[in-house]
C-alpha positions as CSV (number, residue, x, y, z in Angstrom):
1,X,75.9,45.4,60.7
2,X,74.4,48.0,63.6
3,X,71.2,49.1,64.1
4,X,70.5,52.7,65.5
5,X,67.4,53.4,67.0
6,X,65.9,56.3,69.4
7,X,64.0,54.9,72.1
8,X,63.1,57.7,74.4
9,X,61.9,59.8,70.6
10,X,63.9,62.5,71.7
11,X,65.9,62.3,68.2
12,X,69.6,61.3,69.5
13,X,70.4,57.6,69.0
14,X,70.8,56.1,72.3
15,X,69.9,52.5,71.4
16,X,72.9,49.9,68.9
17,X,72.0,46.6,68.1
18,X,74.9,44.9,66.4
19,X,74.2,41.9,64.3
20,X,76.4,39.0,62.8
21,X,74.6,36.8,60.1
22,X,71.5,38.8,60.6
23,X,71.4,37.7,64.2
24,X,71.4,40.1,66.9
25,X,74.4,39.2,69.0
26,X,74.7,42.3,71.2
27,X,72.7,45.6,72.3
28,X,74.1,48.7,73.8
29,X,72.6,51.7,75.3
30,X,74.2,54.7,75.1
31,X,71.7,58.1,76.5
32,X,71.5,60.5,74.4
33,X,74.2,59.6,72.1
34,X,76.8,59.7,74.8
35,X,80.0,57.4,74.2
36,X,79.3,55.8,77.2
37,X,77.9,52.2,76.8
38,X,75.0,52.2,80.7
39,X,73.9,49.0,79.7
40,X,75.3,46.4,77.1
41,X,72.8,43.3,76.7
42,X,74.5,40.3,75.4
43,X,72.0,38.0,73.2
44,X,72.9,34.4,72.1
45,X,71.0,33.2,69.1
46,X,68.7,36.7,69.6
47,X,67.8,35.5,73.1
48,X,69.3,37.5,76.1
49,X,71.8,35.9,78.2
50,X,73.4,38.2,80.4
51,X,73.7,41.9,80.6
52,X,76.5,44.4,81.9
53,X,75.4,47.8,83.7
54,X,77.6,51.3,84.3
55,X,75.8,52.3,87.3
56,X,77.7,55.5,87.4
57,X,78.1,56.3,84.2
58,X,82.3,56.4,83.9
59,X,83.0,54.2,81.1
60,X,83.5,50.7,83.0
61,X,80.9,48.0,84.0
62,X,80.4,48.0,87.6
63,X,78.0,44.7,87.7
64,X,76.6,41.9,85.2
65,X,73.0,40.4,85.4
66,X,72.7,36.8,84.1
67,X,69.2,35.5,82.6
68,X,69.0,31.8,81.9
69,X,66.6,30.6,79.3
70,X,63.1,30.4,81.9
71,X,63.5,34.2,82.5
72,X,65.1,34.0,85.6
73,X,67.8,36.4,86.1
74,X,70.4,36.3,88.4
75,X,71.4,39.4,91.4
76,X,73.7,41.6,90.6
77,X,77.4,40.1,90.1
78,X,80.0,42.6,90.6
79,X,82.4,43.1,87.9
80,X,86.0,43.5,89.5
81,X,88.7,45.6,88.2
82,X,89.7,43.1,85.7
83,X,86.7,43.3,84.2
84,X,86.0,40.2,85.3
């Protein structure tokens, strides 16, 4: 199940929450209503745990944040070609 939300209120969708058992399990971000994902957060049991950015907007993640469960996040990790 998806969620579509607008959350600059300019009326294009630019915000998909996806959920599995009514869980959120994974939020992209998408500017107005572009195919391209800038910024996927990946949630475990609703709670964030790491997040992948498209700096420059071509359709691959250039870097990954990692946020532990005290808030901390991690510097940016580059994602190599691989996607790994």
């Amino acid at each position: 199940v998806n969620e579509k939300n607008d959350t600059d209120f300019n009326g294009l969708v630019d915000c998909v929450t996806t959920f599995a058992d009514g869980i959120a399990t994974r939020v992209d971000y998408m500017p107005n209503e572009s195919k391209i994902v800038t910024r996927r957060q990946v949630l475990k049991d609703s709670v964030l745990v790491e997040e992948l950015v498209d700096e420059n907007r071509d359709g691959t993640f250039d870097y990954k944040i990692r946020h532990d469960p005290f808030g901390e996040t991690s510097k940016p990790i580059p994602i190599g070609p691989d996607g790994k």
